[in-house]
TIVO-629750 format. One record per residue (C-alpha): residue in one letter; x, y, z. Coordinates in Angstrom, 1 decimal. Each point is the difference from the previous one (the first is absolute). Example, Ala and Ser with C-alpha at 12.3 -4.5 7.8 and 13.67 -1.06 7.14 Angstrom:
BEGIN
<site><aa>A</aa><x>12.3</x><y>-4.5</y><z>7.8</z></site>
<site><aa>S</aa><x>1.4</x><y>3.4</y><z>-0.7</z></site>
END
This chain:
BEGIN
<site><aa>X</aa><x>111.7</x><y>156.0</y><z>32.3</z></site>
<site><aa>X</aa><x>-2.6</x><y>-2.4</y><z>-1.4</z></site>
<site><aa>X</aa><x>0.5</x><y>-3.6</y><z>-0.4</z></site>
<site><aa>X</aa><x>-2.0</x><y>-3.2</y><z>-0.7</z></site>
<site><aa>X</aa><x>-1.7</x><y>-1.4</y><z>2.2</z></site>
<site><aa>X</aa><x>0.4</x><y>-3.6</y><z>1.7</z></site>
<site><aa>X</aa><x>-2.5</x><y>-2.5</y><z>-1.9</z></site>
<site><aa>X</aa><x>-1.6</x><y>-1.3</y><z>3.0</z></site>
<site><aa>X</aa><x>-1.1</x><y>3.0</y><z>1.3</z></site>
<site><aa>X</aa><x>-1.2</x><y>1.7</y><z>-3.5</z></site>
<site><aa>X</aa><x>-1.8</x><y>-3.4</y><z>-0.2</z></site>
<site><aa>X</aa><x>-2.0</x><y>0.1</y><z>3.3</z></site>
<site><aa>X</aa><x>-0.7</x><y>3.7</y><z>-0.4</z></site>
<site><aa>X</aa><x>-1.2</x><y>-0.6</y><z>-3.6</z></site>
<site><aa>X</aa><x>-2.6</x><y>-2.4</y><z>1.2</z></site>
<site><aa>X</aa><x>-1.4</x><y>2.4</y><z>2.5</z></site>
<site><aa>X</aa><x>-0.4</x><y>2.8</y><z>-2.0</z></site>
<site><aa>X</aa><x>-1.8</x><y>-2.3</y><z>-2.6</z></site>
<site><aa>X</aa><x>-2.1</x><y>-1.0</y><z>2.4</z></site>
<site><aa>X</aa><x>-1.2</x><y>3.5</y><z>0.8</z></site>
<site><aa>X</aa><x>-0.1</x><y>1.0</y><z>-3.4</z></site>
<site><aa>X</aa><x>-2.3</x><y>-3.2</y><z>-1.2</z></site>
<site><aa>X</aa><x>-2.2</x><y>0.8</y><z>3.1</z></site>
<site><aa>X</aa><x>0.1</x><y>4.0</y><z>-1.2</z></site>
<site><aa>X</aa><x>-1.0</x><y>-1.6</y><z>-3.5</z></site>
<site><aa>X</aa><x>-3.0</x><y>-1.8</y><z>1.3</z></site>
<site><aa>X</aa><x>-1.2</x><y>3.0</y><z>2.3</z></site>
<site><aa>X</aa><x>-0.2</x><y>2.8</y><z>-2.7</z></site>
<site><aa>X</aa><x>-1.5</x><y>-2.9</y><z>-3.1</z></site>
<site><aa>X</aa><x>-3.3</x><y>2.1</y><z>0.0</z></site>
<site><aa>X</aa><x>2.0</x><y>2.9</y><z>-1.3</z></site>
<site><aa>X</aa><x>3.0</x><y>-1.4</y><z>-2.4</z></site>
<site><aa>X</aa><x>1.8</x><y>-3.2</y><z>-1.1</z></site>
<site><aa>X</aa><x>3.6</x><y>0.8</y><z>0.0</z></site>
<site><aa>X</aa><x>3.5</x><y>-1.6</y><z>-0.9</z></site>
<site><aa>X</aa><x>2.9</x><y>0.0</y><z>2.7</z></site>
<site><aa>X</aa><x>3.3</x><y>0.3</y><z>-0.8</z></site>
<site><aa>X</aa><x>3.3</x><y>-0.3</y><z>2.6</z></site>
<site><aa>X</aa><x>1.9</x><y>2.7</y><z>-2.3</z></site>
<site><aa>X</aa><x>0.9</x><y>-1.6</y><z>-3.2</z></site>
<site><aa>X</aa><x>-2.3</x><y>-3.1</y><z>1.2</z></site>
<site><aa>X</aa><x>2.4</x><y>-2.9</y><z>-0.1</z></site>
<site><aa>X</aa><x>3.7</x><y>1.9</y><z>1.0</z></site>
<site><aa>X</aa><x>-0.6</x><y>-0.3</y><z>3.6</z></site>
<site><aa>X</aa><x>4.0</x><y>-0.7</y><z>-0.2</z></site>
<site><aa>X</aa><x>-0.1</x><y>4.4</y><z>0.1</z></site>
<site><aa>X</aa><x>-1.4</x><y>-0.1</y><z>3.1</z></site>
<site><aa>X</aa><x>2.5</x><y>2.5</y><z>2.2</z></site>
<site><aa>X</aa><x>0.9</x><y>0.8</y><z>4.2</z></site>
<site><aa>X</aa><x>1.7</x><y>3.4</y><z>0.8</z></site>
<site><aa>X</aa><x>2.9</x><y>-1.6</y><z>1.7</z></site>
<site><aa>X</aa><x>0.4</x><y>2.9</y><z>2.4</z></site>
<site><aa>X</aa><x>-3.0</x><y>-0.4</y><z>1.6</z></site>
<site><aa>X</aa><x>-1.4</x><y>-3.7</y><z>-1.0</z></site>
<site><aa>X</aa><x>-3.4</x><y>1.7</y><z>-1.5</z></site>
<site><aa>X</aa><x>-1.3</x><y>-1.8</y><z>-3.0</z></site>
<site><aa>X</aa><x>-3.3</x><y>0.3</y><z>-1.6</z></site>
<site><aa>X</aa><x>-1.8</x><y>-1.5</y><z>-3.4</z></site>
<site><aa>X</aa><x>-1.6</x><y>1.7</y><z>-2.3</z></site>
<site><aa>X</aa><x>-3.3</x><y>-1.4</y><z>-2.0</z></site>
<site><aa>X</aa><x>-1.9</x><y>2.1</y><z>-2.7</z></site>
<site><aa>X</aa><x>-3.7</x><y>-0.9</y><z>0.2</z></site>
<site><aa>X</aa><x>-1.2</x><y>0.3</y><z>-3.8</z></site>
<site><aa>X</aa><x>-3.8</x><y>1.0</y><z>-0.1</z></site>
<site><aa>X</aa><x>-1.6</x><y>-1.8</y><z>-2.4</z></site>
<site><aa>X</aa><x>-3.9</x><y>-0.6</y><z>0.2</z></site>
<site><aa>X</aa><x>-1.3</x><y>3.5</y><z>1.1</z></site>
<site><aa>X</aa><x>-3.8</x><y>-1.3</y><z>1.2</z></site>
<site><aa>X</aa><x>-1.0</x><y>3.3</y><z>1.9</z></site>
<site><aa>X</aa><x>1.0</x><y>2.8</y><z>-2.6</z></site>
<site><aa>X</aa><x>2.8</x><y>1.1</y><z>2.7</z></site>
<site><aa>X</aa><x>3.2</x><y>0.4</y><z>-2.4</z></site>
<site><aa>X</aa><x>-0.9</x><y>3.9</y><z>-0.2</z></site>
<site><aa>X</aa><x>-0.4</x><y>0.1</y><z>3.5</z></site>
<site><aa>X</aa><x>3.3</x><y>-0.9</y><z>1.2</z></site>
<site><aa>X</aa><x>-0.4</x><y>1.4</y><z>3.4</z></site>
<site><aa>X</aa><x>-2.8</x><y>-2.4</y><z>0.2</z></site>
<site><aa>X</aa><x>2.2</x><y>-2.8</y><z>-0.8</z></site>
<site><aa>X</aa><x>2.6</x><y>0.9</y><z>2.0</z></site>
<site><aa>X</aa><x>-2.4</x><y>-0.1</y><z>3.3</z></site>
<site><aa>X</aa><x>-1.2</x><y>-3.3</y><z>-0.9</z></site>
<site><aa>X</aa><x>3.4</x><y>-1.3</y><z>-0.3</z></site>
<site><aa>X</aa><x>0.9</x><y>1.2</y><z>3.6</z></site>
<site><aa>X</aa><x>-2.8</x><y>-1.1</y><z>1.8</z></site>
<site><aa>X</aa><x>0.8</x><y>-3.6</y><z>-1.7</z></site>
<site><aa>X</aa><x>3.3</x><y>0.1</y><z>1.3</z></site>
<site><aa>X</aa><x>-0.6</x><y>0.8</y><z>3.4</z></site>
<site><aa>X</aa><x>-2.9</x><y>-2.5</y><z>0.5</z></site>
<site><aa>X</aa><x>2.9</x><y>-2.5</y><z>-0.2</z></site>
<site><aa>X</aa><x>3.6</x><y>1.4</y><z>0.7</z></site>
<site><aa>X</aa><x>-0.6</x><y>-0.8</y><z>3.5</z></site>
<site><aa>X</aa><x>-0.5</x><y>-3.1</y><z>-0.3</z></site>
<site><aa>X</aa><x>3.9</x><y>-0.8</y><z>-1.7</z></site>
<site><aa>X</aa><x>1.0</x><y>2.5</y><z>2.9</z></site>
<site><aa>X</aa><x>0.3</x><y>3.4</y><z>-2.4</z></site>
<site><aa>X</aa><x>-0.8</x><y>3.2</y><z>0.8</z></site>
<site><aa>X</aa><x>-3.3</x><y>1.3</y><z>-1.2</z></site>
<site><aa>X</aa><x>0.6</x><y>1.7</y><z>-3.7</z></site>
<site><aa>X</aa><x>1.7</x><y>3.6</y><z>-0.9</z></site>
<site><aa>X</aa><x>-0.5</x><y>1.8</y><z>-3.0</z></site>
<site><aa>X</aa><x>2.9</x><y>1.2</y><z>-1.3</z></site>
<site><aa>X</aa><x>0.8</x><y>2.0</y><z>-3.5</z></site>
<site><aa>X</aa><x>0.1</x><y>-2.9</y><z>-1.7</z></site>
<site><aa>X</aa><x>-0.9</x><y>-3.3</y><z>1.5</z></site>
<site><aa>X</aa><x>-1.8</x><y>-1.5</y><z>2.8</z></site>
<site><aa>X</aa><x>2.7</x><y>-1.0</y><z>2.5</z></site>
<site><aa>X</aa><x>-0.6</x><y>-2.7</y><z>3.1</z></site>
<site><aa>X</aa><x>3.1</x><y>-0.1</y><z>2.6</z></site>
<site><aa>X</aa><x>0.7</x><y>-2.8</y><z>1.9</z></site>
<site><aa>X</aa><x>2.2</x><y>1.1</y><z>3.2</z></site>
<site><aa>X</aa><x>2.5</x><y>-3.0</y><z>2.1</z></site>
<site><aa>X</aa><x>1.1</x><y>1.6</y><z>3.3</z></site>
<site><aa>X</aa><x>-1.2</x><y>3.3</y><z>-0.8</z></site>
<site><aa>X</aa><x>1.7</x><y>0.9</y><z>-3.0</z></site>
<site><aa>X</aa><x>-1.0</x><y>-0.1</y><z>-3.5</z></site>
<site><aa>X</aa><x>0.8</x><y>-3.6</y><z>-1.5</z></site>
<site><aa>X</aa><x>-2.5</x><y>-0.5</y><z>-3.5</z></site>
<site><aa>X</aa><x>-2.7</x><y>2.1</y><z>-1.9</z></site>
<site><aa>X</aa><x>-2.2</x><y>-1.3</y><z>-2.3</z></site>
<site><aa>X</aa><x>-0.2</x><y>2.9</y><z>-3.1</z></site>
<site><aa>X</aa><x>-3.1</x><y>-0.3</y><z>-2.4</z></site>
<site><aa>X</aa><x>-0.6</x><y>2.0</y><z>-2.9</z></site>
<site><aa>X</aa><x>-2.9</x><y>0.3</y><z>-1.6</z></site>
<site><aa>X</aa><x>-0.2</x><y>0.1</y><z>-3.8</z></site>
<site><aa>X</aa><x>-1.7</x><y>0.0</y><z>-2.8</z></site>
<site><aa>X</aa><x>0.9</x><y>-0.9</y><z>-4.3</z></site>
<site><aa>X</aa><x>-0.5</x><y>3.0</y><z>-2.4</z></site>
<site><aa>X</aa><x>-1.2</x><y>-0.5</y><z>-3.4</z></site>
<site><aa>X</aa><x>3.7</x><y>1.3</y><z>-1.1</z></site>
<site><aa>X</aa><x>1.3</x><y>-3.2</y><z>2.0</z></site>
<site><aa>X</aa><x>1.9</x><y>1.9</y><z>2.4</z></site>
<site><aa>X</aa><x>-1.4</x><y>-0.5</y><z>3.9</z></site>
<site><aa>X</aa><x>-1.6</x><y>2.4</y><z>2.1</z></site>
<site><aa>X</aa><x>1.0</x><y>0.0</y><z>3.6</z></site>
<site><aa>X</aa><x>-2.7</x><y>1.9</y><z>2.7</z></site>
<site><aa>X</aa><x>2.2</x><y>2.8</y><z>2.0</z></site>
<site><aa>X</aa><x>-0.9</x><y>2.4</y><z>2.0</z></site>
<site><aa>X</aa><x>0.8</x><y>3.9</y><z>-2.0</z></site>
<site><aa>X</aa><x>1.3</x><y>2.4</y><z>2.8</z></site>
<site><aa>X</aa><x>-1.1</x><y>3.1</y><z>-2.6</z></site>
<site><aa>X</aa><x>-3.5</x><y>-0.8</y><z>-0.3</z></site>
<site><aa>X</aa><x>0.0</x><y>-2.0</y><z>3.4</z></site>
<site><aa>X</aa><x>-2.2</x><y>-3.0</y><z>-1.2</z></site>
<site><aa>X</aa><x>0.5</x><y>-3.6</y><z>-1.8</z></site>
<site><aa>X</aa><x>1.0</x><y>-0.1</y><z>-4.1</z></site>
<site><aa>X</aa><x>0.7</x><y>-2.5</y><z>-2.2</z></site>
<site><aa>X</aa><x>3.9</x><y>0.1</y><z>-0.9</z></site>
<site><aa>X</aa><x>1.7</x><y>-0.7</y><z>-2.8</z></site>
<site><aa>X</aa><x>3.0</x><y>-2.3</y><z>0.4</z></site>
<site><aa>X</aa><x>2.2</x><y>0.5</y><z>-3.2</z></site>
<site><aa>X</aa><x>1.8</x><y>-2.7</y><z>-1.7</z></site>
<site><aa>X</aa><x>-2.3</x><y>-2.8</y><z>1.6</z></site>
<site><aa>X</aa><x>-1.6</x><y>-1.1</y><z>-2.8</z></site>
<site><aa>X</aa><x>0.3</x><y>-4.1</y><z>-0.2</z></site>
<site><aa>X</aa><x>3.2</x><y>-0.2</y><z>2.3</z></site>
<site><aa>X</aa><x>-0.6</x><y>-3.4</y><z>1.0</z></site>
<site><aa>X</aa><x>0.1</x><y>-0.7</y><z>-3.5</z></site>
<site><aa>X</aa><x>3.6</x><y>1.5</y><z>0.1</z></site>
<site><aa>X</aa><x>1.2</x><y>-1.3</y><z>2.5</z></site>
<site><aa>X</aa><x>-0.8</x><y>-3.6</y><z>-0.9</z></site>
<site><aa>X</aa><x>2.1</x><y>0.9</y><z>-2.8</z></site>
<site><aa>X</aa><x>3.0</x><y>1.2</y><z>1.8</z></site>
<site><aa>X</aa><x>0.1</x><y>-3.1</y><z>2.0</z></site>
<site><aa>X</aa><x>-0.5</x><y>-2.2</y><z>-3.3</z></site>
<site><aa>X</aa><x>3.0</x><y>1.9</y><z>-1.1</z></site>
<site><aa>X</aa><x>2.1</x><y>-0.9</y><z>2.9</z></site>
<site><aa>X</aa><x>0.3</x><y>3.3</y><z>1.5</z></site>
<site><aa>X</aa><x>-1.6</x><y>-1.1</y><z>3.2</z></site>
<site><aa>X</aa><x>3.2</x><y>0.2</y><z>2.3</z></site>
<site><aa>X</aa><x>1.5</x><y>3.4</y><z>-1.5</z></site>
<site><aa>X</aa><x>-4.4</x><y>1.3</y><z>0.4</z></site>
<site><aa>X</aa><x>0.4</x><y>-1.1</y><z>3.5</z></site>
<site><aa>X</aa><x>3.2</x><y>1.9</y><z>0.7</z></site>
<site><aa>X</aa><x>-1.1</x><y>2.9</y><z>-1.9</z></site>
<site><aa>X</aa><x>-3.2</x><y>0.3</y><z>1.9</z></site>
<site><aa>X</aa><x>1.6</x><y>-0.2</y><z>3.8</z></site>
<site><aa>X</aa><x>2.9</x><y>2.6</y><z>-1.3</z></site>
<site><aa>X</aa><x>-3.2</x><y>2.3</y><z>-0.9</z></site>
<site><aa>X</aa><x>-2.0</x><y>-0.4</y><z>3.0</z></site>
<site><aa>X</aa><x>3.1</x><y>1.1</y><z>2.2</z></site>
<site><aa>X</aa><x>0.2</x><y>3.1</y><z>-2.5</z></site>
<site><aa>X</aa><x>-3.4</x><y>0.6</y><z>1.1</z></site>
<site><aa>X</aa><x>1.0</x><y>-0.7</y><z>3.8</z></site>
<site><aa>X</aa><x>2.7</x><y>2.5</y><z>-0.3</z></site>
<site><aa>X</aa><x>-2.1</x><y>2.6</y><z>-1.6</z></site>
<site><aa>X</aa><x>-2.9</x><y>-0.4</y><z>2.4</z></site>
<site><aa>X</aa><x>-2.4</x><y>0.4</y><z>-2.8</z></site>
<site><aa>X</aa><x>-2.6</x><y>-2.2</y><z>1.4</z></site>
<site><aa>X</aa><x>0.0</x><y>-1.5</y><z>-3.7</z></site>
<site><aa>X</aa><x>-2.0</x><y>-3.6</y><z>0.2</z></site>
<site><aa>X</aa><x>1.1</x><y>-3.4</y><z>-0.6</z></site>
<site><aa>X</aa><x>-2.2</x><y>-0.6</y><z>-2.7</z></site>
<site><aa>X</aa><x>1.4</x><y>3.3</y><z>-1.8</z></site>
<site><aa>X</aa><x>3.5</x><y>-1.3</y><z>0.6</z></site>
<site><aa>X</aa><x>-0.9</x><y>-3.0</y><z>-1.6</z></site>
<site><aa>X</aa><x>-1.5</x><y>1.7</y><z>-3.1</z></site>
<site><aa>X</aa><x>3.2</x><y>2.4</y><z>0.2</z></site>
<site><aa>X</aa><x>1.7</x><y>-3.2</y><z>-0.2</z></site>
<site><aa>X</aa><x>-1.9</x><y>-1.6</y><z>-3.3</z></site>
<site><aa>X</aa><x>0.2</x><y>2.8</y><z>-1.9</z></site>
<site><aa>X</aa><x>3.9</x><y>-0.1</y><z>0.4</z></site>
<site><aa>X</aa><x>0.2</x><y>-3.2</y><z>-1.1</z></site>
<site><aa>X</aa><x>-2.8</x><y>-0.4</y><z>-2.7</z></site>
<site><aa>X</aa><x>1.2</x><y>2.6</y><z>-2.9</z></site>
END
């Protein structure tokens, strides 16, 4: 089962993985300007820990913005620069070097052995229909594509209303009861889906 996590330690994490990221920011600058977002920037409060097994990880979207090298149809390109970025400085915090999964970029940070943190980064991108792009890997045609994610058009937007609203403590319960659906399932959905999942419940 999920739970929240203990403030301190989401705190001292969070720096960490900020100061990779800014450091990741800095390295690729010849090739893009981009926004970073914790999922749902300011609700850190979502952050979860499987309580089985004391894993944890945070999720940040990095939002593409300035495109300076013409790479946004090239998103195998992107993806490559993104990696080597990472792993000229996970070591340095004590991560692993960078794997490429479906989906994100994960860095794992091990305590004794065992799997304790990963750092998950999605890449993405804002279509002219508002809705954002996210770069996955497609199994069928076994290369990188820009992927729709429905219903994502100006969520922050939402969920500033929700919480304006008052609805912030039933959003927070609503969104832990979905992510252990998800557990249950084994679906492998993402946080930041959840979180959208959870928005769109609550913002009719």
């Amino acid at each position: 089962m999920y739970s929240y996590i203990d403030i301190d330690e989401r705190k001292k994490l969070t720096e960490i993985c900020e100061e990779i990221l800014f450091s990741v920011q800095d390295s690729v600058r010849e090739y893009f300007t981009f926004d970073l977002r914790l999922i749902g920037s300011g609700i850190k409060k979502l952050v979860t820990k499987n309580g089985d097994t004391g894993y944890f990880d945070l999720d940040y979207n990095i939002i593409l913005k300035k495109d300076k090298m013409n790479l946004l149809s090239n998103p195998d390109k992107i993806r490559q620069v993104f990696i080597d970025a990472f792993n000229e400085f996970n070591p340095q915090y004590g991560f692993k070097y960078a794997q490429d999964s479906t989906s994100v970029i994960t860095s794992k940070l091990q305590y004794k052995n065992q799997l304790y943190f990963s750092l998950d980064v999605a890449i993405m991108k804002e279509g002219n229909n508002g809705n954002y792009y996210k770069l996955i890997f497609d199994k069928s045609s076994s290369r990188y594509i820009w992927n729709e994610v429905k219903q994502s058009k100006d969520y922050m937007t939402k969920f500033k209303t929700i919480k304006d609203k008052g609805y912030w403590p039933q959003f927070k319960n609503r969104y832990l009861e979905l992510k252990n659906m998800h557990l249950r399932r084994n679906d492998g959905i993402k946080s930041f889906s959840i979180f959208l999942e959870t928005i769109n419940e609550f913002y009719k």
